[in-house]
C-alpha positions in Angstrom: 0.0 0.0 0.0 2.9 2.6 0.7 4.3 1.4 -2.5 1.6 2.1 -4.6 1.3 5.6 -2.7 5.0 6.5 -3.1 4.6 5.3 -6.8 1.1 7.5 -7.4 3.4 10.4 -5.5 6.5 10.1 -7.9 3.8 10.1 -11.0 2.0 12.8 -9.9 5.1 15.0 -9.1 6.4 13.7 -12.7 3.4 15.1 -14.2 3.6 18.0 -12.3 7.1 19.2 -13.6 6.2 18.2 -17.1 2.7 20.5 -16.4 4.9 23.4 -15.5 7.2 22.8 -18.0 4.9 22.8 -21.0 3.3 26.2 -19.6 6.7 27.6 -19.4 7.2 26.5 -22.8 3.6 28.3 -23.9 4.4 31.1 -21.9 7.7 31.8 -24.0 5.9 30.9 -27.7 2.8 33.7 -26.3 5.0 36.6 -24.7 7.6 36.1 -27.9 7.3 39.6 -29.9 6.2 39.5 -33.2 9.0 40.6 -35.5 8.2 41.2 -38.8 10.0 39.1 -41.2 9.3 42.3 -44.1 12.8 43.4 -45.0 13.8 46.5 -42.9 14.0 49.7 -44.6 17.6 49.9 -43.0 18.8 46.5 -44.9 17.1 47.9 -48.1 19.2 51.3 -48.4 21.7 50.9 -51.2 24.2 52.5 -48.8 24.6 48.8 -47.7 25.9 47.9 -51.3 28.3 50.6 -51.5 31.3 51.5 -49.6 31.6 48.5 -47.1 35.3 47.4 -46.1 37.0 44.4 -44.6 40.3 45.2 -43.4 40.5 47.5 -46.4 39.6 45.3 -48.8 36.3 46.5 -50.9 33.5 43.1 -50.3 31.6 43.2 -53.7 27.7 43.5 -53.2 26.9 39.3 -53.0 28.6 38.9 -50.5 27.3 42.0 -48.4 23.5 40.6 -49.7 24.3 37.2 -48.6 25.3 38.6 -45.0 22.3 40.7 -45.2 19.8 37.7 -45.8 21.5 35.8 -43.1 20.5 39.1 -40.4 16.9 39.0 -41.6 16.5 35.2 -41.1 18.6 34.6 -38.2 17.5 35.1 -34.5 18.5 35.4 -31.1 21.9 35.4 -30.2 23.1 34.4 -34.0 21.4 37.7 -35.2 23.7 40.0 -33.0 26.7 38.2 -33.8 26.0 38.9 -37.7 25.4 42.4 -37.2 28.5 42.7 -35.5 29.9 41.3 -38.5 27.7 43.7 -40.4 28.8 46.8 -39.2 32.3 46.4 -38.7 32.8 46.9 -42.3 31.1 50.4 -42.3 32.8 52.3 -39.1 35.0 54.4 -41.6 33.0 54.8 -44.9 29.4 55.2 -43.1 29.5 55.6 -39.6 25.6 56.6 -39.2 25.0 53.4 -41.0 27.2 51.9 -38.4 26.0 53.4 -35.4 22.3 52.5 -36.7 23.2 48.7 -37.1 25.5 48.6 -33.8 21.8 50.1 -31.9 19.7 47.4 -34.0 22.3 44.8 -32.2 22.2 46.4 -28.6 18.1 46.0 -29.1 18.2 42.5 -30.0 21.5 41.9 -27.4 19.6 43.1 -24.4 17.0 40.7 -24.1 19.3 37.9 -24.5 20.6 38.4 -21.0 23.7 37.4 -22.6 26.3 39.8 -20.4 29.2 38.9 -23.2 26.8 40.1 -25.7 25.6 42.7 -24.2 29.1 44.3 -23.4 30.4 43.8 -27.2 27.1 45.5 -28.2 27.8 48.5 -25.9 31.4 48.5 -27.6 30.1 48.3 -30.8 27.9 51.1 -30.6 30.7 53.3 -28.5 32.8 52.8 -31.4 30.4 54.1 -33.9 30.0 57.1 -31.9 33.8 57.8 -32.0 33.7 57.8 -36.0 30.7 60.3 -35.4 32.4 62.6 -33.0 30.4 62.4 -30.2 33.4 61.3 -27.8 31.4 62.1 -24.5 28.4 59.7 -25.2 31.0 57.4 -26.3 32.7 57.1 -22.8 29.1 56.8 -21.5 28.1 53.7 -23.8 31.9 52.3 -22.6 31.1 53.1 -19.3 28.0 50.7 -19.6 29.2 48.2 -20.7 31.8 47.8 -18.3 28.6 47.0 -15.7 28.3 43.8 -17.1 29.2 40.7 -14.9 31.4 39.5 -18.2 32.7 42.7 -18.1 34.1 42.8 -14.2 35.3 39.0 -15.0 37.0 39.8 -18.2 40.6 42.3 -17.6 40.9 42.0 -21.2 37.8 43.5 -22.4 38.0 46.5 -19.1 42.0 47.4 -20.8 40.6 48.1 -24.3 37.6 50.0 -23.0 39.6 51.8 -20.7 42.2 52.5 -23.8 39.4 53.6 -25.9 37.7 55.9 -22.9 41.4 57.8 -23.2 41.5 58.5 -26.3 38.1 59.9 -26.4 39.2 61.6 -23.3 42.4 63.1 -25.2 39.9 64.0 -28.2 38.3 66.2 -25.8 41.3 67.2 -24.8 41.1 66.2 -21.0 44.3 65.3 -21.0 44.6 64.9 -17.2 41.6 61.8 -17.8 42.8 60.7 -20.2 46.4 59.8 -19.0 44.7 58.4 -15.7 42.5 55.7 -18.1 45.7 54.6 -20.3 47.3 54.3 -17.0 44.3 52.2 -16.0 44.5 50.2 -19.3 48.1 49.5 -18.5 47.2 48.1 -14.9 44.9 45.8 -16.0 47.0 44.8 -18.7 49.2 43.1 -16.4 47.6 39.9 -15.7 46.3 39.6 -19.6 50.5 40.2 -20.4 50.0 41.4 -24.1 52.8 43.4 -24.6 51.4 44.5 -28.0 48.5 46.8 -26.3 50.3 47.8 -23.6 53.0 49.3 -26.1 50.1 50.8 -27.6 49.1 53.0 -24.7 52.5 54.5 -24.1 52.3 55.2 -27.5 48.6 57.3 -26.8 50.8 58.7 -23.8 53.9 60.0 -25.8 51.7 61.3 -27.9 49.6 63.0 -24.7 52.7 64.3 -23.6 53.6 66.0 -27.0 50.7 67.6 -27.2 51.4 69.2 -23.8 54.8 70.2 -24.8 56.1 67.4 -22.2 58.8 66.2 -24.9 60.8 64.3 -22.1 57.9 62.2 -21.1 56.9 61.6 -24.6 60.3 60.5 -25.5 59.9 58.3 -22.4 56.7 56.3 -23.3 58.4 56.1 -27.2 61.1 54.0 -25.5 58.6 51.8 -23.5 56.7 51.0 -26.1 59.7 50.4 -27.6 60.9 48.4 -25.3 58.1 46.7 -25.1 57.5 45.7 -29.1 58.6 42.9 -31.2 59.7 45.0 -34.2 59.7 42.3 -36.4 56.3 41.0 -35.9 54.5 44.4 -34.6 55.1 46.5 -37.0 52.1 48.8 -37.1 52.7 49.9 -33.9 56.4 50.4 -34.2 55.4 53.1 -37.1 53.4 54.9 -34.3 56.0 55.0 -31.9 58.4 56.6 -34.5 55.7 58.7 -36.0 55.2 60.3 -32.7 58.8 60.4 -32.2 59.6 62.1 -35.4 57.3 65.3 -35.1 58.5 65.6 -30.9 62.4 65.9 -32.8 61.2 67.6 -35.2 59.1 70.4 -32.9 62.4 70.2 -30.6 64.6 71.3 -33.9 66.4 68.4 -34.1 66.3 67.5 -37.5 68.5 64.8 -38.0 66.7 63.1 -35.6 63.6 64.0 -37.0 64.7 62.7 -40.3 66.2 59.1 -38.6 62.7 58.4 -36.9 60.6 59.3 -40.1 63.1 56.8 -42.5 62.0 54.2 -39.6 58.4 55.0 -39.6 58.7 54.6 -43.2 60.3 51.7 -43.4 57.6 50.2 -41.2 54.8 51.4 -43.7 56.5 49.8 -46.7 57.0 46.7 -45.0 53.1 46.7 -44.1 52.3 47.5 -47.8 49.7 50.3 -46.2 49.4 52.8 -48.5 47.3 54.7 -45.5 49.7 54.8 -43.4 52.5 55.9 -46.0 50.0 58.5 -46.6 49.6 60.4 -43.5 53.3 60.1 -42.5 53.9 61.8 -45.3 51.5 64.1 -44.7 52.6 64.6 -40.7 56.3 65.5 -41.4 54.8 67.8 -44.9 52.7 69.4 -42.3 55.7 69.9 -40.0 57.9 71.7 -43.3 54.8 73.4 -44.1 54.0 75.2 -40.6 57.6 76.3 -40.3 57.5 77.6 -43.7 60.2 74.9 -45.6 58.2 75.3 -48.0 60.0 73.4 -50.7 60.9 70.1 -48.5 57.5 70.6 -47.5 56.3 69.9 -51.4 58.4 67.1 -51.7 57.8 65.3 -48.7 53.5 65.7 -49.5 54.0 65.0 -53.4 55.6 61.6 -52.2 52.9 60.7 -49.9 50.2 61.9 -52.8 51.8 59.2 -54.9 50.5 56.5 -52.0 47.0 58.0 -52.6 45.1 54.4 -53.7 41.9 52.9 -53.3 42.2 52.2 -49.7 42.7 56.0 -48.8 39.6 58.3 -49.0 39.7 60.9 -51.6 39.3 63.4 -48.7 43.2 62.3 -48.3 44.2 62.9 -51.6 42.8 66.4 -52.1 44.1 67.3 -48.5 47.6 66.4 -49.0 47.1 68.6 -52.9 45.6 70.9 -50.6 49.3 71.2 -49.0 51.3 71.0 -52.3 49.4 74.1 -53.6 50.3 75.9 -50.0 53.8 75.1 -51.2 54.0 76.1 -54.4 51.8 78.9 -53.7 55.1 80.4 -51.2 57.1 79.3 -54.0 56.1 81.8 -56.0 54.2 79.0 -58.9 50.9 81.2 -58.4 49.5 79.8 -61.2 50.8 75.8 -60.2 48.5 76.7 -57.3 45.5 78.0 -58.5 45.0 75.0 -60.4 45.6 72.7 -58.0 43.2 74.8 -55.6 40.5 74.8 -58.2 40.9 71.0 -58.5 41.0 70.9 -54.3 38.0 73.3 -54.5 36.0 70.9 -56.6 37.0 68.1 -54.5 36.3 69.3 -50.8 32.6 70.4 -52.5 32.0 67.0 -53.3 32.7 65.7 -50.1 30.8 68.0 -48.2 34.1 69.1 -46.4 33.5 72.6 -44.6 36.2 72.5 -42.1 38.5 72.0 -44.9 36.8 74.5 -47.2 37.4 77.3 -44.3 40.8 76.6 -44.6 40.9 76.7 -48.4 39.1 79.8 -48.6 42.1 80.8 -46.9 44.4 79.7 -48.9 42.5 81.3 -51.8 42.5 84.5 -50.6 46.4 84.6 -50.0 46.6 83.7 -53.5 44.2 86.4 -54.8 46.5 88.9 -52.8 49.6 87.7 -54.4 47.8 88.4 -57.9 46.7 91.6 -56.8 42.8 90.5 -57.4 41.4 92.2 -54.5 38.1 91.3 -55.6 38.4 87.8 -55.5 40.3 88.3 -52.0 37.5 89.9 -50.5 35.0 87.2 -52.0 37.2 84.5 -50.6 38.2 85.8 -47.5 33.8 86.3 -46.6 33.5 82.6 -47.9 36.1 81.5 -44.8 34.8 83.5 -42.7 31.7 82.2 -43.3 32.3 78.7 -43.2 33.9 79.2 -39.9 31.1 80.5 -38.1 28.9 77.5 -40.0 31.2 75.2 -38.0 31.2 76.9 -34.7 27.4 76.6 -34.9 27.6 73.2 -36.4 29.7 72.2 -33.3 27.0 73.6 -30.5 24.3 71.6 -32.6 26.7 68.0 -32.2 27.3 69.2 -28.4 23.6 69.5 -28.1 22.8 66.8 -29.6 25.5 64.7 -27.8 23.5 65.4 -24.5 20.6 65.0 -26.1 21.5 61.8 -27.0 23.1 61.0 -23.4 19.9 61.2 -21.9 17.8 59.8 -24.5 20.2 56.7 -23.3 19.6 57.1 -19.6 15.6 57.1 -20.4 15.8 54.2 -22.4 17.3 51.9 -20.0 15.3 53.4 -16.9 12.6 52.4 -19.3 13.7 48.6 -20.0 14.6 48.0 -16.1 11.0 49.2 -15.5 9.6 47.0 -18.1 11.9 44.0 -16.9 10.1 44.3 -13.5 7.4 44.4 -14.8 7.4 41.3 -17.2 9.1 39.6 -13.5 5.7 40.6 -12.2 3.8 39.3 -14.9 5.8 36.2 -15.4 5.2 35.3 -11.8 1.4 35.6 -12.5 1.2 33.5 -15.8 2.8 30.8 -13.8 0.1 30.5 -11.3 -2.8 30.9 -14.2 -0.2 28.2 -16.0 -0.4 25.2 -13.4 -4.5 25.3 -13.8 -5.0 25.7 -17.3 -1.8 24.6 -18.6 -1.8 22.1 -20.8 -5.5 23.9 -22.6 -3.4 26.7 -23.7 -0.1 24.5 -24.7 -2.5 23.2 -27.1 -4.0 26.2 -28.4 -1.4 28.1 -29.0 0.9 25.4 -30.2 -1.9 25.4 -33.2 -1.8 28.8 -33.4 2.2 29.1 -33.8 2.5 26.5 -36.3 0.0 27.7 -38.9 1.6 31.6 -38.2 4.9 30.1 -38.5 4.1 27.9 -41.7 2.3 31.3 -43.2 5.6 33.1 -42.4 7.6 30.2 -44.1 5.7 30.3 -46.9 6.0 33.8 -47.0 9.6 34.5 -46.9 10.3 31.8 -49.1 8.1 33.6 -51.8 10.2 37.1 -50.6 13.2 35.0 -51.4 12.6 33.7 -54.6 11.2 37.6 -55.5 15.0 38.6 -54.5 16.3 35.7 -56.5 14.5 37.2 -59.3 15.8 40.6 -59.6 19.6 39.7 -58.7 19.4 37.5 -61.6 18.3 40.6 -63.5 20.3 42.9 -61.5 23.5 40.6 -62.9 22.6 40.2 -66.3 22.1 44.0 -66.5 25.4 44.2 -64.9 27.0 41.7 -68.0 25.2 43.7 -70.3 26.4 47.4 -69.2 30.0 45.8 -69.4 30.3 44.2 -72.2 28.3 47.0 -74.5 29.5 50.3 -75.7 27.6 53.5 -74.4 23.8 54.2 -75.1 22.4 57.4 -76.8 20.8 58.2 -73.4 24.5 57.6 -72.0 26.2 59.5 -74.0 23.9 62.5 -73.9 24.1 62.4 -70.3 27.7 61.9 -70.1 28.0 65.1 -72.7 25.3 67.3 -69.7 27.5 66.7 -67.2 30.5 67.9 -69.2 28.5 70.8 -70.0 27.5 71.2 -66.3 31.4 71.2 -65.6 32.0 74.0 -68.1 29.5 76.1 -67.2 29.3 75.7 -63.4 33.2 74.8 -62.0 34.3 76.6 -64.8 36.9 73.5 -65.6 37.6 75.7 -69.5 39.5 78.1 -67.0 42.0 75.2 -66.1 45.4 75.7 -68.0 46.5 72.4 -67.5 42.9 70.9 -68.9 43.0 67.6 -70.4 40.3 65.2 -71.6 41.8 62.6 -68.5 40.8 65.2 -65.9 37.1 65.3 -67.1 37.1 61.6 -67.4 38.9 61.3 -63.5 35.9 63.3 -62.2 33.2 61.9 -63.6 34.3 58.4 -63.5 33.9 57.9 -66.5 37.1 57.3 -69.3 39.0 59.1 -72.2 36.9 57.0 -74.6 33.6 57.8 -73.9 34.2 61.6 -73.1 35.7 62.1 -76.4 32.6 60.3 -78.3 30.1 62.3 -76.7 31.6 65.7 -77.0 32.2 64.8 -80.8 28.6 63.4 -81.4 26.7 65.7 -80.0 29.3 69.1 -81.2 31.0 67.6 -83.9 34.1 69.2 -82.1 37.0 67.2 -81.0 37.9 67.9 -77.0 40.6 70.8 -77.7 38.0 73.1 -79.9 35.0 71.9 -77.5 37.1 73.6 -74.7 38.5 76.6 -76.3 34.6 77.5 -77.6 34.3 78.1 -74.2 37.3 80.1 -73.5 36.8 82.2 -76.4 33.6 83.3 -75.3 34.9 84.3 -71.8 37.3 85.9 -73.6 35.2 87.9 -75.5 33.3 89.0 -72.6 36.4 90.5 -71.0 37.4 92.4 -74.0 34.1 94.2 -73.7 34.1 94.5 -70.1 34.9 97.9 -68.5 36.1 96.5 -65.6 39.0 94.6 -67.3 39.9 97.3 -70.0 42.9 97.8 -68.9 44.3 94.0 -68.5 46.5 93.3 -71.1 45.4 91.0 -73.6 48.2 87.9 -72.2 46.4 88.4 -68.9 42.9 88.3 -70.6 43.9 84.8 -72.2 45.5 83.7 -69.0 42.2 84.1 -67.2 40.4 82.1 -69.6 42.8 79.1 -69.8 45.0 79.8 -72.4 49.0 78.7 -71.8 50.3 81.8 -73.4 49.4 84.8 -75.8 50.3 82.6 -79.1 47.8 79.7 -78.6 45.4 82.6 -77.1 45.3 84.3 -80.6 45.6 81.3 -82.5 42.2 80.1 -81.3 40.6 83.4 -80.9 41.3 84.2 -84.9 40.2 80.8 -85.9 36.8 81.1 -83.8 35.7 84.9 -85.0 38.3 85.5 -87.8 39.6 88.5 -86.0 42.5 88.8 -83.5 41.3 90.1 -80.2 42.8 93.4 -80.6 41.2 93.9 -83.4 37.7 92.3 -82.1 37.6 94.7 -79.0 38.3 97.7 -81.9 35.8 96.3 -84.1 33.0 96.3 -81.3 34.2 99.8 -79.3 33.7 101.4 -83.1 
């Protein structure tokens, strides 16, 4: 008899667990949030098919689509992990893009309760907000994640916060918190024992110290890190050490040294095959020659690191280091060198959307225009810089705004998932008790329910799949068919309105040193096709296209009153002509008069 009760006991208990089980199991399928399996508006951009890098190495748009369609169909803890994978490729060509993705994988990390998740998600997002300037609400998503129970556990993940929270600091210039977190980074380094990062914080420090006109500590971290590296292996961070080495030598007059450290740095960079970092050595010791007025090893050093200028450098790079060159040649007495290059910088810093580095052109512009004696064009260019410098003062309280803005949004949001998290405790706790009655009626129920929603959604992404199928087929043989056919009437006679657009609006006729490559550079387009399209639709090969242009300018400045008394070399000059010879070649053979005689023929 106790037999069979201890048996009925165990069975009942049995059934019991396997009761609350089930509803635990229901319970998770019925508080699951619906997520819409419609692709996102975010995955759709096109800015997701352009500009993504991997270690500097341009991903074609497959494989970004491919990781793309894995995001949308994956879940949980999977999900985040791709986004990480995601986003890392867009910190330096699209940093809103990355900072949207790194939120999208803090949202889904959070509910995972998954602390090593959670922490790389906060790290994620702080580094986004690095590339977007906003170094204090960086230090605030660091400071986050360093809550985490993984976090406290993990000295290696606390030093590279810690690093990063010092350089923001010394972005900010607070230098006094910044040196305390590298020191931090250091200490914590100790147990972890990679001499690598460790040499990379006294390499943030020397550079601190330079920028404090501490040369004697500087030079001390240098040699730590030093000290510290395996040259042959760690080579990247060897050029750093003797990249901050070479400008402290260089700011202490010591140019031999200078010289010794920036041939090591060098070195480094050629070893390393990194064209980037070739580039902006070049461009740190240029800027050094430059601010102390050596103006002609200045040009040398800058046209050397111009030559590095590849696909892995932004074109921001390139037409800051011309930027430079023209300074040079612009104390060098090459006036005209310079304007060109200027207009060419001009051209590119508009693209780019540049206006810090505009300000500083428009200064350069108006030192030229002095030099020429244009006053005019002094006073135009010297309002311009002005006016771009007060756009970026106000541009800078906006981000600071915004930055706090943003710092509290973050407070409010996770005051507002603690609350909910108690709250779904509460609930939980509830459904559990309503769970143990009624169980196994509502496993039932909504076990029917999921599995015709889920087959519905099957069904339904598999048809959204085969849809994308479709048009990627089309997309490539589109693709095939743009590459392997010559240019379109359409083409063309857009390719010839954006010539047109260049003449008339950049003014590129005014360019002495015009070519048909130039035009073809900046529209990405080639010799070939520019030639066809300015010949089919003028009739005119690219030389007489161009000169059409500056003969017409020309004219205008003959009649002008305000340029009477330019002589007629400086009229051609200003309208792109190499010298008076071609200038009256071309003007005779457009109106069959010379331009003497044309600015007779029209004052009579």
């Amino acid at each position: 008899m106790k037999g069979s009760i201890s048996n009925s006991c165990r069975l009942t208990n049995f059934f019991c667990k396997i009761n609350f089980a089930l509803v635990f199991i229901g319970i998770l399928f019925f508080t699951q949030p619906f997520i819409s399996q419609e692709r996102d508006s975010l995955f759709s951009n096109s800015l997701f098919y352009n500009g993504f890098y991997d270690d500097g190495a341009i991903i074609d748009s497959q494989y970004i689509s491919n990781l793309v369609n894995e995001v949308e169909t994956t879940q949980g803890e999977p999900k985040v992990g791709l986004l990480f994978k995601l986003l890392n490729g867009y910190y330096f060509s699209n940093p809103v893009l990355a900072k949207d993705l790194a939120q999208k994988a803090l949202d889904y990390a959070l509910p995972t309760k998954n602390d090593s998740l959670i922490s790389f998600a906060y790290h994620y997002l702080a580094v986004a907000y690095i590339y977007l300037d906003y170094s204090m609400l960086s230090n605030e998503l660091y400071r986050k994640g360093l809550t985490t129970t993984y976090a406290k556990e993990n000295q290696d993940y606390q030093s590279w916060s810690s690093m990063n929270m010092g350089n923001n600091f010394l972005k900010l210039e607070q230098f006094d918190s910044a040196s305390a977190y590298y020191y931090r980074a250091i200490k914590l380094n100790e147990t972890v024992g990679d001499k690598a990062f460790e040499a990379k914080c006294y390499v943030n420090l020397s550079e601190l110290y330079s920028l404090v006109n501490n040369y004697e500590a500087s030079i001390a971290n240098s040699y730590k890190a030093l000290n510290l590296l395996n040259l042959e292996k760690e080579k990247r961070v060897a050029a750093d050490v003797y990249t901050v080495r070479f400008k402290v030598e260089f700011d202490l007059g010591r140019m031999d040294s200078s010289e010794y450290y920036f041939n090591k740095a060098l070195a480094n960079g050629l070893a390393l095959n990194d064209s980037l970092l070739l580039t902006q050595i070049h461009q740190e010791l240029g800027g050094k020659y430059l601010d102390k007025k050596y103006y002609a090893q200045s040009k040398n050093i800058l046209t050397k690191g111009l030559s590095y200028c590849d696909n892995q450098n932004p074109q921001i790079n390139y037409y800051s280091i011309l930027h430079g060159i023209a300074k040079a040649n612009l104390f060098l007495g090459k006036s005209g060198i310079a304007r060109n290059q200027l207009l060419e910088v001009e051209s590119g810093f508009s693209r780019h959307k540049a206006p810090e580095k505009l300000q500083e052109l428009e200064l350069t512009l108006s030192q030229l225009y002095a030099k020429l004696g244009d006053w005019e064009k002094f006073n135009h260019h010297f309002d311009r810089s002005e006016e771009y410098r007060l756009a970026k003062l106000k541009a800078d309280e906006l981000r600071d705004v915004n930055e706090m803005k943003l710092i509290y949004e973050t407070e409010q949001k996770d005051n507002q998932i603690h609350l909910q998290e108690v709250t779904i405790a509460s609930q939980e706790k509830q459904i559990w008790l309503i769970g143990a009655v009624c169980g196994v009626i509502i496993i039932a129920l909504i076990g029917a329910f999921n599995f015709n929603k889920k087959l519905k959604e099957r069904n339904k992404e598999l048809y959204q799949q085969n849809l994308e199928i479709t048009q990627r087929w089309k997309q490539i043989q589109n693709f095939y068919k743009s590459n392997t056919q010559s240019i379109t009437g359409n083409e063309r006679q857009s390719l010839f309105a954006s010539i047109v657009q260049l003449m008339n609006e950049e003014k590129y006729y005014k360019r002495n040193d015009l070519q048909v490559e130039v035009i073809a550079r900046t529209l990405n387009s080639n010799v070939k096709y520019i030639s066809n399209a300015i010949k089919d639709e003028t009739g005119m090969n690219f030389n007489t296209f161009v000169n059409t242009y500056r003969i017409e300018n020309a004219k205008t400045l003959l009649l002008d009153i305000k340029s009477l008394d330019w002589t007629l070399e400086a009229i051609g000059l200003e309208c792109g002509f190499n010298n008076q010879t071609s200038f009256y070649k071309a003007f005779r053979k457009n109106t069959g008069l010379t331009p003497s005689q044309f600015r007779k023929a029209r004052a009579a």
